[in-house]
N, CA, C and O of each residue as an XYZ file, in Angstrom:
796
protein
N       0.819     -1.214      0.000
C       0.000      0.000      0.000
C       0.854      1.266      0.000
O       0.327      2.306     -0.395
N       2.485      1.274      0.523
C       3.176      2.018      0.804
C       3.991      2.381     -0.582
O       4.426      3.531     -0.647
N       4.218      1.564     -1.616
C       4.923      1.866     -2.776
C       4.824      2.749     -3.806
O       5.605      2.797     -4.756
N       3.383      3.814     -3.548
C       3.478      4.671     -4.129
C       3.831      6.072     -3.823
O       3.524      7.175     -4.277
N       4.643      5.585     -2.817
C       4.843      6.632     -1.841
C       6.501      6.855     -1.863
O       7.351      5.990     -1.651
N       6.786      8.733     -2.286
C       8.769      8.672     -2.191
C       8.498     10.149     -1.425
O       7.718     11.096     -1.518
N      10.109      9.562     -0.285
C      10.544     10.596      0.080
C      10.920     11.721     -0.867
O      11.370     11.495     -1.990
N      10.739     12.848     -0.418
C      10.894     14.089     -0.973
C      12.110     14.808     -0.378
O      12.142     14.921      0.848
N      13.461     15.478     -1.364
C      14.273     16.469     -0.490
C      13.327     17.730     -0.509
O      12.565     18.156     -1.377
N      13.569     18.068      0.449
C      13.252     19.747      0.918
C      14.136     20.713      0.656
O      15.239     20.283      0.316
N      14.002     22.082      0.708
C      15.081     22.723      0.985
C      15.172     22.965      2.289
O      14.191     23.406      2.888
N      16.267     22.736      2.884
C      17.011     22.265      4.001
C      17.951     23.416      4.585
O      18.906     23.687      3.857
N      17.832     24.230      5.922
C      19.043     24.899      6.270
C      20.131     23.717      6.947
O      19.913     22.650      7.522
N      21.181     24.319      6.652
C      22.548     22.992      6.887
C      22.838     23.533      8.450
O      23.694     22.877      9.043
N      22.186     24.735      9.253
C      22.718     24.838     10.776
C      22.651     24.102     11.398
O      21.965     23.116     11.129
N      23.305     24.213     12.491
C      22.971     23.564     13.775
C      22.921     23.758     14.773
O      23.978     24.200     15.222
N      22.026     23.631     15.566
C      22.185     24.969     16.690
C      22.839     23.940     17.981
O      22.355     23.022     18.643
N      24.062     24.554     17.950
C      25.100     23.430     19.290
C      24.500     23.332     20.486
O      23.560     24.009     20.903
N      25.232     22.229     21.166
C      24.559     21.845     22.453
C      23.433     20.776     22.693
O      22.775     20.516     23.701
N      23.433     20.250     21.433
C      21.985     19.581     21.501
C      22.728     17.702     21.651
O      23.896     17.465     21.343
N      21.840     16.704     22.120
C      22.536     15.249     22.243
C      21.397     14.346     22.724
O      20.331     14.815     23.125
N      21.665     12.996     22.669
C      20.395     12.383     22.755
C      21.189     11.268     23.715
O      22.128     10.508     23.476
N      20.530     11.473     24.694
C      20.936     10.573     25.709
C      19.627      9.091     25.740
O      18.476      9.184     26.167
N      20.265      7.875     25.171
C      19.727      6.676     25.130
C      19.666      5.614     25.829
O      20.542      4.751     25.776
N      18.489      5.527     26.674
C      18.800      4.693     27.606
C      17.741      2.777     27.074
O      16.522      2.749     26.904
N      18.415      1.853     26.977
C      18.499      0.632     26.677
C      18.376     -0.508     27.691
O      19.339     -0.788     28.405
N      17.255     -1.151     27.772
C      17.326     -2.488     28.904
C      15.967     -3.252     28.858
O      14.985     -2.846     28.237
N      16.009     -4.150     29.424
C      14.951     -5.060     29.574
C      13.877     -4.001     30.013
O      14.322     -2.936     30.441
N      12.132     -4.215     29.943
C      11.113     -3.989     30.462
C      11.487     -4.491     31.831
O      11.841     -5.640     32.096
N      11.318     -3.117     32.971
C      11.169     -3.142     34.227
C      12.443     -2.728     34.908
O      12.603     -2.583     36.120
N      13.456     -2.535     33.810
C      14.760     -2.543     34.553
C      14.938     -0.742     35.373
O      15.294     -0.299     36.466
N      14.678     -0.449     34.680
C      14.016      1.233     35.490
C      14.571      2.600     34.123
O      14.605      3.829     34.172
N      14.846      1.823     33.280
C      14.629      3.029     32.489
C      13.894      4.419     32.471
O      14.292      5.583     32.438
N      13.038      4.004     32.495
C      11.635      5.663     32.738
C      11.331      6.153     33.868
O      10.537      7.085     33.996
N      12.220      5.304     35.280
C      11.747      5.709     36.246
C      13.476      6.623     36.067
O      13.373      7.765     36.516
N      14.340      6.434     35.742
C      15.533      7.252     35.941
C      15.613      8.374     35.189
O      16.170      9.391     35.603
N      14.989      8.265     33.873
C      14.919      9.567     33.304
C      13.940     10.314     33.676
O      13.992     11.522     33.447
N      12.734      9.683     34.396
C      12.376     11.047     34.779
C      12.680     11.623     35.937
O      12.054     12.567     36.419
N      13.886     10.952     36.551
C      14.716     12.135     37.320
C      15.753     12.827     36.892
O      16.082     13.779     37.600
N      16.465     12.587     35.774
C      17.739     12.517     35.050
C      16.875     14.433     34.300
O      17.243     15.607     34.336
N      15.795     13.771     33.798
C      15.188     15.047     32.710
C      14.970     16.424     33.484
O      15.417     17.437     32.947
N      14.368     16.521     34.606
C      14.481     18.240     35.812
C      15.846     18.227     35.526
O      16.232     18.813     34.514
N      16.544     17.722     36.166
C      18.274     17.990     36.467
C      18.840     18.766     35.262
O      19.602     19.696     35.527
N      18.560     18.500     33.963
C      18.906     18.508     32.767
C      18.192     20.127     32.248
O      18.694     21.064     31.627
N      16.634     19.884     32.908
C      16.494     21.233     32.688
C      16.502     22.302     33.314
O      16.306     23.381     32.756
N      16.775     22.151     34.813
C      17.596     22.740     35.488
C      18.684     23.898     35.227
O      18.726     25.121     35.358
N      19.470     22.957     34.824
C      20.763     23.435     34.017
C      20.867     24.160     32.655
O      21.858     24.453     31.987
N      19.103     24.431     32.374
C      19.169     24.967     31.045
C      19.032     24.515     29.719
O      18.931     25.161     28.676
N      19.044     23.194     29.945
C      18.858     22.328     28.558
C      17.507     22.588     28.247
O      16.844     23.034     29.183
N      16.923     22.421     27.157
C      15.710     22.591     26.690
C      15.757     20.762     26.307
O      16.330     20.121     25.426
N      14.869     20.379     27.431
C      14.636     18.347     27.550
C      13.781     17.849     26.468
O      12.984     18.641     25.964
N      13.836     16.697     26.063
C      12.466     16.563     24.968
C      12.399     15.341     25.607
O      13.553     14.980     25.839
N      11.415     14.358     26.088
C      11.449     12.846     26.340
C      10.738     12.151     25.069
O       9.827     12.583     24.363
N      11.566     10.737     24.996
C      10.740     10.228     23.852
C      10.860      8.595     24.595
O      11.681      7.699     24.401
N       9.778      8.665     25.421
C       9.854      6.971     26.197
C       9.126      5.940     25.155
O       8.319      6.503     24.415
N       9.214      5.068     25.039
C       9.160      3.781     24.147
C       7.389      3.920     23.940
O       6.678      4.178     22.969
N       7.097      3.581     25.499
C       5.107      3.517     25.488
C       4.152      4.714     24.984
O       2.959      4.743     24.682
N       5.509      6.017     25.029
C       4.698      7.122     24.838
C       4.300      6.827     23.339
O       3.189      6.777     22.810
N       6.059      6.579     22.628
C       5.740      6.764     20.807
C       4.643      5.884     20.563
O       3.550      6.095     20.037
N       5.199      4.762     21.096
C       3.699      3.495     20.486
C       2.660      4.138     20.662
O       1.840      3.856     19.787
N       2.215      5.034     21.535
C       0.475      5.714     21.712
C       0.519      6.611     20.274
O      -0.365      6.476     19.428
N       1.531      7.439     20.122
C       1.388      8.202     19.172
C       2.170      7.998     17.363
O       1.829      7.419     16.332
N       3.086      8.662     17.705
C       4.003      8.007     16.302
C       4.458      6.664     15.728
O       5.007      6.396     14.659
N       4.020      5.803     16.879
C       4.215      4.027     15.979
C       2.901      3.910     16.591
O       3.145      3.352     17.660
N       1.689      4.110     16.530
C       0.753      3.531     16.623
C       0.096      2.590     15.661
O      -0.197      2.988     14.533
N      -0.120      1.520     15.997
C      -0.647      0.103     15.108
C       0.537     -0.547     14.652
O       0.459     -1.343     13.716
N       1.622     -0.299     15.206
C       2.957     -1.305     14.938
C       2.691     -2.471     15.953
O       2.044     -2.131     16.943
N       3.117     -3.932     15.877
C       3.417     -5.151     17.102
C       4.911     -4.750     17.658
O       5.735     -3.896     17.982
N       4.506     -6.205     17.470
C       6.132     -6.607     18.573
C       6.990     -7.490     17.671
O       7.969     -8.066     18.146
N       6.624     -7.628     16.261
C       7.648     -8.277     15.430
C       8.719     -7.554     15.021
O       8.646     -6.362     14.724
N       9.706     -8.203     14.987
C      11.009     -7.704     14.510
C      10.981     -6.598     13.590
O      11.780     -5.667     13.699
N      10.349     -6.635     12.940
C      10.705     -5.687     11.740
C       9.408     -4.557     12.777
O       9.834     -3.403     12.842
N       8.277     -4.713     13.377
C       7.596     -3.765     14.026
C       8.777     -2.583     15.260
O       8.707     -1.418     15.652
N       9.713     -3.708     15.464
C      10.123     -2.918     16.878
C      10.780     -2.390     15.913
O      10.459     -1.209     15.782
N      11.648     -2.770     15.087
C      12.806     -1.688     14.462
C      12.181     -0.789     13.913
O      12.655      0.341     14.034
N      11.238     -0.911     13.325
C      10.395      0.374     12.482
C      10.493      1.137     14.002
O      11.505      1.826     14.124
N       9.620      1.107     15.125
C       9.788      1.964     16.589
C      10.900      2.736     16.559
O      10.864      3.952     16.372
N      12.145      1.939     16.779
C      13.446      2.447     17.300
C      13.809      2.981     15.942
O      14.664      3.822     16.219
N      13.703      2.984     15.007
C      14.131      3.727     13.420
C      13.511      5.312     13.932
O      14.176      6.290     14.277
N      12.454      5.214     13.870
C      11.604      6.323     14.322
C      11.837      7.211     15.059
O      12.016      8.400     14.797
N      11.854      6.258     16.808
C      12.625      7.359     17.530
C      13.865      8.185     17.146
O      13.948      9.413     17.138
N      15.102      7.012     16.732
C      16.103      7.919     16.382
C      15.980      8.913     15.478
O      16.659      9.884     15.812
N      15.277      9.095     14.273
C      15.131     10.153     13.289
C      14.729     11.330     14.394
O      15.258     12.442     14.412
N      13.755     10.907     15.257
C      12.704     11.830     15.705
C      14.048     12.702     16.639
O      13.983     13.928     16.727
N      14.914     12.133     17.124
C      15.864     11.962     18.594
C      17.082     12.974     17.275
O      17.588     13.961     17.809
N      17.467     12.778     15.871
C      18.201     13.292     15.033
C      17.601     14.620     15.837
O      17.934     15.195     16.873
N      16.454     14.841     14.754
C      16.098     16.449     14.498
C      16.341     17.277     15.618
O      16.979     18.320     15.760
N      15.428     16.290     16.669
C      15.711     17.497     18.237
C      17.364     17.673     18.375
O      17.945     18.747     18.219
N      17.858     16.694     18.623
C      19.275     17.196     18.740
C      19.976     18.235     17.941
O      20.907     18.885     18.417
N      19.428     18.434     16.434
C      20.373     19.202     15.877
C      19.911     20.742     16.277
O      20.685     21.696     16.350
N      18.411     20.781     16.531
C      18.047     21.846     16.973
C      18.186     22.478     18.599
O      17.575     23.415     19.112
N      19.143     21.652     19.125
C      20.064     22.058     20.541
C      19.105     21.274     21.445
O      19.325     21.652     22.595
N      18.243     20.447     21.430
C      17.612     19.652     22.693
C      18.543     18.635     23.338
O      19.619     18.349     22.813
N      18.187     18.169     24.313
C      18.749     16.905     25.403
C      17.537     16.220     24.940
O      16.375     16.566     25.150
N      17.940     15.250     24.311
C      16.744     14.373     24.227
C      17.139     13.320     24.961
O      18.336     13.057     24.845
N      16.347     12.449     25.873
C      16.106     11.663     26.402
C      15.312     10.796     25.987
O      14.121     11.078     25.854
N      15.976      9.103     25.585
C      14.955      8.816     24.700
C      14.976      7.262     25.478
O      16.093      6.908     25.856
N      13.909      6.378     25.725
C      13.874      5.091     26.972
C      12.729      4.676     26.074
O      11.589      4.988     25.731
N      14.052      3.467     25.829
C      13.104      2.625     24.721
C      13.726      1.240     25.502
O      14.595      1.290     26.373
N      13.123      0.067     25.026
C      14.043     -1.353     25.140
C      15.116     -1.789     24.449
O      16.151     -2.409     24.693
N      14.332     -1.055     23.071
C      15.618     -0.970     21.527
C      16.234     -2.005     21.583
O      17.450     -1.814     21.567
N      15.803     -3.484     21.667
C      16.798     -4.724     21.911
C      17.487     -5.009     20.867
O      18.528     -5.598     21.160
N      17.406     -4.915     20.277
C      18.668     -5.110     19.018
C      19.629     -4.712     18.539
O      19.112     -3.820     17.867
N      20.918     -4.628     18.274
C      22.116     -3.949     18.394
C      22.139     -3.197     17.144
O      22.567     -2.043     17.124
N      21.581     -3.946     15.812
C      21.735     -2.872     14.404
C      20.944     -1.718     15.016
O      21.434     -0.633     15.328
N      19.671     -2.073     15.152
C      18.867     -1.051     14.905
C      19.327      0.557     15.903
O      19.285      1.757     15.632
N      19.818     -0.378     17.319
C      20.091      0.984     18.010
C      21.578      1.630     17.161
O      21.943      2.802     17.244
N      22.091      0.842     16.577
C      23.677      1.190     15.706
C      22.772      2.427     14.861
O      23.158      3.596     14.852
N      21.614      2.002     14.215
C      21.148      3.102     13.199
C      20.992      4.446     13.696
O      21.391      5.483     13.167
N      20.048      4.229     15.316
C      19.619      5.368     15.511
C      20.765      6.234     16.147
O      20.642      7.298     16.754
N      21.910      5.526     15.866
C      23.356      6.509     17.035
C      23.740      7.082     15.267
O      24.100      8.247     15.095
N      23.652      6.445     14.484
C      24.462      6.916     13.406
C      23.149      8.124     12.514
O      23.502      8.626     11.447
N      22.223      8.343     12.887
C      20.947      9.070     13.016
C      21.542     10.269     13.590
O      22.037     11.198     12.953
N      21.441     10.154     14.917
C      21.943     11.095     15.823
C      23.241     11.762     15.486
O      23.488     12.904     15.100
N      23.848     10.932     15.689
C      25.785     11.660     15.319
C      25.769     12.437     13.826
O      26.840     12.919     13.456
N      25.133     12.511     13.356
C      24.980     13.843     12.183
C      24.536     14.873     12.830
O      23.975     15.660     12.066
N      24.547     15.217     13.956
C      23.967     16.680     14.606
C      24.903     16.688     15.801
O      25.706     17.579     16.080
N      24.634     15.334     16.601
C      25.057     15.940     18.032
C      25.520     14.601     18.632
O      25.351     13.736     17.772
N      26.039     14.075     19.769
C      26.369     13.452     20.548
C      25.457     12.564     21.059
O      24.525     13.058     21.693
N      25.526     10.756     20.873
C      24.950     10.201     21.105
C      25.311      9.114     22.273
O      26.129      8.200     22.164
N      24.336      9.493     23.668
C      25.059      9.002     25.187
C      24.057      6.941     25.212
O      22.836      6.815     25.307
N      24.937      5.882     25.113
C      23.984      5.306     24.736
C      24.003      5.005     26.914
O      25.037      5.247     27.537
N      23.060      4.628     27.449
C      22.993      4.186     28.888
C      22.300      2.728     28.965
O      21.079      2.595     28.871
N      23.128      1.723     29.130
C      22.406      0.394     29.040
C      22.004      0.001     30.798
O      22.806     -0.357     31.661
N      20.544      0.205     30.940
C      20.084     -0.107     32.151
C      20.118     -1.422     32.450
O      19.235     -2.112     31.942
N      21.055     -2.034     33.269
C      20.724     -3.525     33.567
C      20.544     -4.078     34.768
O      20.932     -3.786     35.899
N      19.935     -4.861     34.354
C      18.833     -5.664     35.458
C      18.566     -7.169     35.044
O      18.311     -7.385     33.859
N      18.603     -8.100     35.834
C      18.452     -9.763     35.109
C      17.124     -9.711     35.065
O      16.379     -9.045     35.785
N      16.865    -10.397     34.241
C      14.819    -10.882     33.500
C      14.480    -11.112     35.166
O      13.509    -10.507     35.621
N      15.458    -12.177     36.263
C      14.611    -12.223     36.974
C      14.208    -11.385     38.304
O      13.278    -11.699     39.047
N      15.239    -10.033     38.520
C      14.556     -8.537     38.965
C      13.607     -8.415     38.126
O      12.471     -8.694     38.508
N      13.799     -8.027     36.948
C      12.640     -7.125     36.549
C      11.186     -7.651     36.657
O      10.222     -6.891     36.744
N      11.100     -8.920     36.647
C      10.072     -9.593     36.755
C       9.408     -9.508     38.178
O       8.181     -9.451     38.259
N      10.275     -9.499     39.406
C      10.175     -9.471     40.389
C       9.213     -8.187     40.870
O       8.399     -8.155     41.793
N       9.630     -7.036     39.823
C       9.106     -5.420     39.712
C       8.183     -5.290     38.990
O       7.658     -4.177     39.014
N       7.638     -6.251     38.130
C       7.005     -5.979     37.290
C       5.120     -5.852     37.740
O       4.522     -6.852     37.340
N       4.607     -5.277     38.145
C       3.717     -5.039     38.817
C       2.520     -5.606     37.626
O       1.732     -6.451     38.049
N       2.391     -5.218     36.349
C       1.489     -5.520     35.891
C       1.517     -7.012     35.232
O       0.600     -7.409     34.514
N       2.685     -7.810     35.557
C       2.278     -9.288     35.784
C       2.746     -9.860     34.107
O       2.445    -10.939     33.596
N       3.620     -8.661     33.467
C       3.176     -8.848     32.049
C       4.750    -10.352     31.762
O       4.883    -10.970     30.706
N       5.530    -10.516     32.842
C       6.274    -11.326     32.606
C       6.207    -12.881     33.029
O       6.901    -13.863     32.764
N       4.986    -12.643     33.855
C       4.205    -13.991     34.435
C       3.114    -14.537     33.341
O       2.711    -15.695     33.240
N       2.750    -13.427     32.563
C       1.968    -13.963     31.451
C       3.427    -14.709     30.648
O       3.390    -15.895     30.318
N       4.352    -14.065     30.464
C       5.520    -14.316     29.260
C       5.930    -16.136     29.842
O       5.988    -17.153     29.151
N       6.094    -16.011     30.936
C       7.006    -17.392     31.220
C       5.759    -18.574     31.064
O       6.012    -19.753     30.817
N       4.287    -18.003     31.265
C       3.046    -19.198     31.131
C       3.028    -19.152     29.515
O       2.330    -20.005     28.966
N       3.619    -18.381     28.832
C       3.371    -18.389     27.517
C       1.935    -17.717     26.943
O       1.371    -18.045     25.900
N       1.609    -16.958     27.651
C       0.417    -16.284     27.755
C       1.004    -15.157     26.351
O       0.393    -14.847     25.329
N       1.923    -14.886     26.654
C       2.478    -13.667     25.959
C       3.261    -14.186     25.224
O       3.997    -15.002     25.778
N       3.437    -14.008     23.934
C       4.551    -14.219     22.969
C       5.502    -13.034     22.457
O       5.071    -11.888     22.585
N       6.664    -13.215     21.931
C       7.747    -12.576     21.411
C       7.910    -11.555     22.808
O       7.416    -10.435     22.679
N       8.406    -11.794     23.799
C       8.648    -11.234     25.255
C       9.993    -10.937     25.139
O      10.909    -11.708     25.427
N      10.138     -9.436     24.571
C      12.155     -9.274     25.239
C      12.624     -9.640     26.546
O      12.671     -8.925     27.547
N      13.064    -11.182     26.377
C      13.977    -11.008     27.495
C      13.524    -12.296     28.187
O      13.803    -12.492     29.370
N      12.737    -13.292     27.363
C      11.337    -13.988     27.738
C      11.757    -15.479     26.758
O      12.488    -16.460     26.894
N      10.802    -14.938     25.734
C      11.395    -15.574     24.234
C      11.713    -14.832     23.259
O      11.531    -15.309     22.139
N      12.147    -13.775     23.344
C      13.082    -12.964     22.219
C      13.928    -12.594     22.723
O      13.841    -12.476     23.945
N      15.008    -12.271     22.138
C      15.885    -11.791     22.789
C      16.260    -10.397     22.497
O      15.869     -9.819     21.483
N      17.298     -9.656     23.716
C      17.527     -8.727     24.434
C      19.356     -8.877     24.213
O      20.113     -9.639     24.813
N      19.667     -7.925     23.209
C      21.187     -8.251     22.748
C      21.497     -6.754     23.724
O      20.993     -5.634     23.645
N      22.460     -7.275     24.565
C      22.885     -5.939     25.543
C      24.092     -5.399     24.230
O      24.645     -6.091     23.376
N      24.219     -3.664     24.541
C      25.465     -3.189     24.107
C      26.556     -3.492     24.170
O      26.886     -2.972     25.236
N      27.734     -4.166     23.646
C      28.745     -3.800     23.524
C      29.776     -2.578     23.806
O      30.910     -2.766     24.247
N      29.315     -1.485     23.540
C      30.322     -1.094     23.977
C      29.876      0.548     25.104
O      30.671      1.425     25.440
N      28.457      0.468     25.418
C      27.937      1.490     25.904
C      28.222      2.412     26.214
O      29.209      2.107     26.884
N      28.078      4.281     26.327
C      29.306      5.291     26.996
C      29.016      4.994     28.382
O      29.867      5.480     29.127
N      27.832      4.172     29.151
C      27.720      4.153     30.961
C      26.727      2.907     30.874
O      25.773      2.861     30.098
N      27.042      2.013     31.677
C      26.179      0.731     32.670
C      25.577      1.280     33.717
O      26.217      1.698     34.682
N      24.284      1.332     33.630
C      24.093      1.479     35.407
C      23.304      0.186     35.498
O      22.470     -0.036     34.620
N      23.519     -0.827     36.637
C      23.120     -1.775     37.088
C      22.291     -1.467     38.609
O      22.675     -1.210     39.751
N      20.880     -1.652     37.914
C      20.160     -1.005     39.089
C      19.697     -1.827     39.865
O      18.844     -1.479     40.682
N      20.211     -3.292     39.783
C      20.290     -3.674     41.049
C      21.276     -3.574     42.549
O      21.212     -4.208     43.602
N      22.042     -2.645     42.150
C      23.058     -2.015     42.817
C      22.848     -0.575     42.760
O      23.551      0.263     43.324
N      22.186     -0.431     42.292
C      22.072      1.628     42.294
C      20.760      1.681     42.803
O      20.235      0.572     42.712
N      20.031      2.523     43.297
C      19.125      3.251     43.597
C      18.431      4.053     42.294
O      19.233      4.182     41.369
N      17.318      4.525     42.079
C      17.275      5.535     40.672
C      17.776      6.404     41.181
O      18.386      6.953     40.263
N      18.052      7.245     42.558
C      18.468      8.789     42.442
C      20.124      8.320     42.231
O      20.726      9.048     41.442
N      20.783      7.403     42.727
C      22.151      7.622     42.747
C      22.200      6.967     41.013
O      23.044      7.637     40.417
N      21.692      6.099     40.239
C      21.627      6.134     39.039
C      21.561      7.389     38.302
O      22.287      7.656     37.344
N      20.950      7.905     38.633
C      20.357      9.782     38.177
C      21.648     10.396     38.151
O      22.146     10.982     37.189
N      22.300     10.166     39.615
C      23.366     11.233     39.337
C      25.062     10.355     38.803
O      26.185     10.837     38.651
N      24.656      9.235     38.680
C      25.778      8.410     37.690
C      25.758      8.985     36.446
O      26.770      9.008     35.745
N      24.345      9.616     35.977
C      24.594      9.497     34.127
C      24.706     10.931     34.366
O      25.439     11.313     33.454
N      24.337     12.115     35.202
C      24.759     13.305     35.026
C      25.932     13.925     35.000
O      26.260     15.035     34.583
N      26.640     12.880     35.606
C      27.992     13.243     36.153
C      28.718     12.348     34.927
O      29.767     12.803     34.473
N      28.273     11.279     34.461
C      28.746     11.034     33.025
C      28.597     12.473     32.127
O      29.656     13.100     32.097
N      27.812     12.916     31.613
C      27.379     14.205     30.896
C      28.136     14.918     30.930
O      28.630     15.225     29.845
N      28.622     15.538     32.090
C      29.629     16.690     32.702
C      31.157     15.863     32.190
O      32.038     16.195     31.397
N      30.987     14.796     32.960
C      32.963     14.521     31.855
C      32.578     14.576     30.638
O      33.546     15.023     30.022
N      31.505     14.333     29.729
C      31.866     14.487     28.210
C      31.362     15.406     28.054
O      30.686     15.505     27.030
N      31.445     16.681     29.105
C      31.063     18.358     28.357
C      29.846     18.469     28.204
O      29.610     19.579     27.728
N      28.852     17.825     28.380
C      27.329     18.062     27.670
C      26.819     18.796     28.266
O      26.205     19.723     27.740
N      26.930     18.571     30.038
C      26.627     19.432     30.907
C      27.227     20.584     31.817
O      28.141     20.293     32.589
N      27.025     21.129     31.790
C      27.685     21.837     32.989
C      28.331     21.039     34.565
O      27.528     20.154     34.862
N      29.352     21.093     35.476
C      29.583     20.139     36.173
C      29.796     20.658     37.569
O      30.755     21.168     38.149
N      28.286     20.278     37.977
C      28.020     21.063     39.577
C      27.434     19.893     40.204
O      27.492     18.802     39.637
N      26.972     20.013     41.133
C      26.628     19.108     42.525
C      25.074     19.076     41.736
O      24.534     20.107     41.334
N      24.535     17.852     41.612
C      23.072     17.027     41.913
C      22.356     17.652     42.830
O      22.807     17.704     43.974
N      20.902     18.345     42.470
C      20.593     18.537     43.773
C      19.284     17.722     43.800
O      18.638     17.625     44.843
């Protein structure tokens, strides 16, 4: 239905307005991704950044709406975000973007997306399937192991961790606030942020 359909160039200004970077955070469902950025995101604007969040459940409501959970569905997701995660960055945002993004090409795309504007922070949240499950309040990994649920990152699909990530936080050893101020204080050594005390 889609083949009669071509991208179009625009005319395009080539600026960029500096300062802008997309901080990516990566992990199993439950591992605390969205609960850390949304402490990570005040801090950020705090300091002046103009924040954009782009969490995984939000896009599916809006910009991947009527996509699954098949392979080629999630990458279409994470394709998406990163374009979406490009633009803000070049236009000087902190984007904050908390997806699961389990697959290593696809998040490779959306860093090589990004790095045409601005600085791409990837943060691999980890946590074993069997924390997160432990956290998982809405039961959605007790459906996965009865087989209630199919194609489950982390379940029966798999969940390819990063290689070579710019920060690990392992939040079964961190707290979210001391996670919070692990990746800020990452930020500040690679310049993104300004480098003052967490408050």
């Amino acid at each position: 239905m889609t083949e009669h359909i071509y991208a179009h160039e625009h005319p395009e200004s080539d600026r960029v307005r500096g300062g802008g970077f997309t901080l990516w955070f990566t992990g199993l469902s439950g591992s605390g991704k969205t609960t850390i950025a949304h402490l990570v995101g005040p801090e950020l604007d705090r300091r002046g950044h103009l924040v954009e969040h782009l969490d995984g459940d939000t896009v599916r409501t809006h910009l991947s709406k009527g996509l699954g959970f098949s392979k080629e569905d999630r990458d279409t997701n994470i394709e998406r975000i990163g374009w979406v995660a490009s633009r803000l960055t070049r236009h000087g945002a902190a984007v904050i973007a908390a997806a699961i993004s389990p697959y290593q090409e696809t998040r490779r795309t959306a860093r090589e997306l990004v790095e045409q504007f601005g600085p791409f922070v990837e943060v691999y949240v980890a946590a074993s399937v069997e924390e997160c499950a432990r956290r998982d309040v809405k039961g959605l990994y007790a459906k996965a192991f009865a087989g209630e649920i199919k194609g489950f990152t982390g379940v029966d699909d798999p969940y390819e961790a990063p290689e070579n990530p710019e920060l690990v936080i392992n939040t079964e050893e961190h707290e979210p606030e001391e996670s919070a101020r692990l990746i800020v204080a990452k930020l500040a050594e690679l310049g993104l942020v300004k480098d003052e005390v967490f408050s």
